[in-house]
N, C-alpha and C positions, 0 to 999 in steps of 0.2 A: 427553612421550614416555617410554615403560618402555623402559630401557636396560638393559643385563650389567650398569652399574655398579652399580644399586639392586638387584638381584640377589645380585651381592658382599656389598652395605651388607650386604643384611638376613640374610645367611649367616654375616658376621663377627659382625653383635651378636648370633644366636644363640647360637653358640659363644664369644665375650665371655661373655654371659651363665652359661653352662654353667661357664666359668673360677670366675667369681664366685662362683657357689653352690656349687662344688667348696671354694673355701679358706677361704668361712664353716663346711663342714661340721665339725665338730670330731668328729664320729663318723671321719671317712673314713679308712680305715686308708694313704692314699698321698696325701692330699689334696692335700701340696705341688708333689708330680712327675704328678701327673692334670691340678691345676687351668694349670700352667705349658704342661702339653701343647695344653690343647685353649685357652690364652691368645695361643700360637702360631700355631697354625692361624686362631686370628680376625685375627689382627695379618696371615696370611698374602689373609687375605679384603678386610680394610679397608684394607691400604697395602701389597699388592704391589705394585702399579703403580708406587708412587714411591719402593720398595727400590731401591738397586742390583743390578744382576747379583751381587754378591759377597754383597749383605746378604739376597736371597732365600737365596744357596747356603748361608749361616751359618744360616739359618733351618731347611732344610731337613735339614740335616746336626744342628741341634740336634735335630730333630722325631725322627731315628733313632736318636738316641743314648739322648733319653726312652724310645722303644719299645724298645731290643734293654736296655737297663739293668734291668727290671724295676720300674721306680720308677712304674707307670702302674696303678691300680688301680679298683675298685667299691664304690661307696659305696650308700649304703641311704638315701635321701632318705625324708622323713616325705610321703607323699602319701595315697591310699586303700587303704583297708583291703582285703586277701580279700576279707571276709566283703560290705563296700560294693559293692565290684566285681561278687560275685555277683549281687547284691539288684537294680543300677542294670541289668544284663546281662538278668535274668532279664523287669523291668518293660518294659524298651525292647525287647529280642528283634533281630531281625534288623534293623532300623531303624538300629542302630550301623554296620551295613557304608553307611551314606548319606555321611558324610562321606571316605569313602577313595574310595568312587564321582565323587564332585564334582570330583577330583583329573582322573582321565582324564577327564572328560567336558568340564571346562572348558580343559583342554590341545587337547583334540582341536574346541572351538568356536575358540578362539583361531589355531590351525594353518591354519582351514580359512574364517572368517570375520575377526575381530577383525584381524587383521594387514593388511585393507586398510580398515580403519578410521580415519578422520580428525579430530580435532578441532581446530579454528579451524584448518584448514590444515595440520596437523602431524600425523602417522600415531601409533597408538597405541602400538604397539608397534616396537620397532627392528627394519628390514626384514631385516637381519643374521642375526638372532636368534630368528625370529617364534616357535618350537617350543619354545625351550628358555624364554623368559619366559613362554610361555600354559604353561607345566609351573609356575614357579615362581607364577604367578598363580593356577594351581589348588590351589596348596597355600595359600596365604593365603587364598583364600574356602575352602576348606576347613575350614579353622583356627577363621575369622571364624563360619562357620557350628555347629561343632563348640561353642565359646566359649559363645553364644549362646544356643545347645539345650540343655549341659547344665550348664551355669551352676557351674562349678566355683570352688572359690577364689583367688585372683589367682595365686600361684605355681606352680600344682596341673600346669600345662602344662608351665612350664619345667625346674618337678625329675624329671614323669615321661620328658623328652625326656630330662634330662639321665640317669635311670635305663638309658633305651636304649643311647645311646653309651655311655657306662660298661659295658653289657652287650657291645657291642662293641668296644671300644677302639678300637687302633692301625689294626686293619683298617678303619677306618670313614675313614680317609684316606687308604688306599693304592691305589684308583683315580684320586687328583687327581694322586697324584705321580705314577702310572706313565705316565699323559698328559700329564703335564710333559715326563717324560724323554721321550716320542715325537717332543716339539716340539724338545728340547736334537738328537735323532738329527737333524731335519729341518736341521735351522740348521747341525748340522755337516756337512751334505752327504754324508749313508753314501747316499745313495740314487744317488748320481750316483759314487759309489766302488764300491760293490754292480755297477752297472752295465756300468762300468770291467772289472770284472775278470772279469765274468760272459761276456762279450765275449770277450777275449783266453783266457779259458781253458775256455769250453766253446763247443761245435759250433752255433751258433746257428742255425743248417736243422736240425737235428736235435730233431723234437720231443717224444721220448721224455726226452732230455739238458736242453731247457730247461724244461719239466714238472717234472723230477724237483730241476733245478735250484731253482725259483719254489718246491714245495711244502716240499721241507727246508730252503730259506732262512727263509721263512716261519715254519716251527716253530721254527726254530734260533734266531729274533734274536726270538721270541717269548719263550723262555728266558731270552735276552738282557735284554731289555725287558722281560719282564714284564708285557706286554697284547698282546695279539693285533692289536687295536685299535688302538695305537703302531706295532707290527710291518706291520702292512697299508699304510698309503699310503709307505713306506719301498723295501718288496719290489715293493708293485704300481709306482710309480713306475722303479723298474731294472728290471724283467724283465718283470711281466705286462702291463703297457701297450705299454712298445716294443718286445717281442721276441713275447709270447705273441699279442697284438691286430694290433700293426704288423705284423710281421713276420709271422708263421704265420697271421695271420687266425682267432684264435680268436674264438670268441664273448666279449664282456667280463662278460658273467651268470655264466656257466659261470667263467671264470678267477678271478671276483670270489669263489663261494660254494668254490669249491676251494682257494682261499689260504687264508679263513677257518676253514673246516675246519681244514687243516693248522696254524692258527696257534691254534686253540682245543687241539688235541695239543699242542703247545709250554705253552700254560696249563698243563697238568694236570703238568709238571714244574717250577713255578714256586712263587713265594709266595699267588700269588695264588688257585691251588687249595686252599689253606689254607680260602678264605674259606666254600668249598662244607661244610663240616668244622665248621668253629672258629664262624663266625656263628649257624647254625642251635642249635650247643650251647651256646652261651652264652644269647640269645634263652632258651631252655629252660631256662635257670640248674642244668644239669646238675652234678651231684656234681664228675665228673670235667673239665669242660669244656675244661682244659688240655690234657688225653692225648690222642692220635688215637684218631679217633673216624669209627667208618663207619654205623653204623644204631641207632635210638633207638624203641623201645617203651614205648609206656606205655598201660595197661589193667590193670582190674577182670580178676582173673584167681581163678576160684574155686578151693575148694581143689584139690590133688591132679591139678588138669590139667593136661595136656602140650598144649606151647605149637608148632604148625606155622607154619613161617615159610617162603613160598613163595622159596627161595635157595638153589642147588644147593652143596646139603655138599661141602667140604674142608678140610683139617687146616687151613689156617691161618688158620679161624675161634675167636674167643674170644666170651666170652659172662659180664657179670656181673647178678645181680638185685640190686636194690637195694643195687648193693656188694659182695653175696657173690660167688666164683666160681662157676659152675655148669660141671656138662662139658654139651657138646653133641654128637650124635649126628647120623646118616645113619636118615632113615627109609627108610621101605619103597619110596618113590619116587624116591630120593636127594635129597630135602629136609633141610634143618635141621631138627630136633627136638630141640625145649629140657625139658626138667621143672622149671619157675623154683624149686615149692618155698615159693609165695609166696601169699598170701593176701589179698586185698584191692585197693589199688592197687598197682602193679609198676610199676619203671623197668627195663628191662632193653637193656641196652644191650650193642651186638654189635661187634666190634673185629675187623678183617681185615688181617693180617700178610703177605698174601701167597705165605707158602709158598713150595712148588716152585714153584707154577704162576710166580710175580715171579720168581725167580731165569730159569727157561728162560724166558719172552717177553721178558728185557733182553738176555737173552745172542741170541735172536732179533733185536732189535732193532738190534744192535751190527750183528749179522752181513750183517743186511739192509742198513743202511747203509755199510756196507763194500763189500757186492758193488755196491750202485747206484753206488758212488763208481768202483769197478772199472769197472762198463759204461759211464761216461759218459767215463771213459781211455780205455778202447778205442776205442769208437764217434769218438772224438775223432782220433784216430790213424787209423784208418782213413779220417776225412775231410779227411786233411792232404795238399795234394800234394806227390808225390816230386821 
């Protein structure tokens, strides 16, 4: 039977492996504080179960100390060439999208068949689990099949995987942890303290006060947490189940997709908004990839054209090509209009500062949350008997 545990196995000897070829690299300019990192994370794959509490925490607390130190770096594995990549891209054509296809496609056989499959008596897949192994199943025939077709050199997979995560770092773990700590919130019971107090200090017939309650708790311990996803069975557990369902008879679809919401807001002031940012520019081995980063162009741009970028101008856009600064402009429609200046291939890449407009929607946003906090005092006060 395919259990989580072989799942783990084969997640920790990835990242094992990634360790390895990090501190053989002698090119790597950080190879010692990279390879330790992701040696970490396999050790956290293949033997969390038999750490202790304290020796996962040391683990975990080591893995933050590698990421905010700076000691975590990108190395340049010897794999295929440009020029190869073009050649093999160019022969095979759209046929390469077959192995990332096979991925969902055998997720979504295994979800929906495979899990009430048998052999000699014993089910194939752990009933537990049946979605999340028919995912990790589909990336190993994936793999398997990928391997197969285009017959690469023995190492050619593992250094260009290890190229990826290198291209991502620290963030390429920071969904495991932030659902760690969802489960550390669960165990320490906020949900039944959330509850508690949610109770005693706000109007609970009043469904404007536990609405307003559910949605800003939700964004707030999203902040908190750091996943939305952590934040949700915490909040929905104290307030949208037994006060918004129980109590007021909401519908739980509607209470379900309105938490989320609220709790994907709470994302966007988190670290984890970083990833929408920082992932996609790295991935693109971007000049700057460190700097915030909000919009990335790249195109064959002839000479002396001015470049229309469908995004409503205001000052606290920036703008550089290939490096240089360029000013940007208000056209005629109130669009962005660039003159990159630039000949050939272009990177141009666009930086938003926020301006006025960030300064008045936080000071909005304070405000707003002030006066709800206001209405739900009053409202509270007025449903108290004299």
């Amino acid at each position: 039977m395919i259990t989580l545990r072989i799942v783990y196995a084969l997640a920790g000897a990835l990242f094992a492996a990634f360790a390895v070829l990090t501190a053989a690299d002698r090119r790597h300019p950080k190879r010692v504080g990279t390879a330790l990192f992701w040696a970490l994370v396999a050790l956290s794959f293949l033997a969390g179960d038999r750490l202790t509490d304290l020796g996962n925490g040391i683990l975990v607390i080591a893995l933050a100390l590698l990421a905010g130190s700076g000691v975590i770096g990108r190395g340049s594995p010897e794999t295929t060439g440009p020029e190869e990549r073009r050649a093999r891209s160019d022969r095979r054509g759209d046929w390469l999208f077959v192995p990332a296809l096979i991925v969902p496609a055998v997720a979504l056989l295994g979800s929906l068949v495979l899990k009430d499959v048998c052999i000699q008596g014993r089910p194939l897949l752990d009933a537990r689990q049946p979605t999340l192994l028919s995912l990790a199943l589909g990336v190993v025939t994936a793999l398997g099949v990928a391997v197969l077709w285009l017959r690469p050199k023995p190492l050619v997979p593992l250094q260009e995987g290890r190229r990826l995560i290198d291209a991502i770092g620290w963030a390429a773990v920071l969904p495991q942890a932030l659902s760690a700590l969802g489960g550390v919130f669960a165990a320490a019971g906020v949900g039944q303290a959330v509850f508690a107090l949610a109770s005693r200090w706000i109007p609970v017939d009043d469904r404007f006060a536990v609405i307003c309650s559910y949605t800003c708790g939700m964004a707030l311990l999203t902040m908190i947490m750091g996943n939305a996803f952590a934040a949700f069975p915490t909040m929905t557990a104290a307030i949208g189940l037994p006060l918004i369902v129980g109590r007021l008879h909401g519908d739980p679809a509607a209470m379900a997709a309105m938490g989320m919401l609220s709790g994907f807001c709470g994302t966007l002031m988190t670290p984890m908004a970083a990833n929408f940012n920082v992932v996609p520019a790295s991935l693109l081995e971007l000049p700057d990839r460190d700097a915030p980063l909000n919009g990335v162009i790249r195109a064959q741009i002839p000479s002396e054209d001015i470049l229309s970028v469908q995004i409503t101008y205001t000052p606290g856009w920036r703008v550089t090509v290939n490096g240089a600064r360029r000013r940007i402009q208000k056209d005629s429609l109130g669009l962005i209009s660039i003159i990159p200046a630039c000949t050939g291939p272009c990177t141009i890449l666009l930086n938003y500062n926020g301006g006025l407009e960030a300064r008045i929607t936080q000071f909005v946003s304070i405000a707003t949350l002030i006066t709800l906090l206001g209405l739900c005092l009053v409202r509270r006060r007025g449903t108290t008997p004299a």
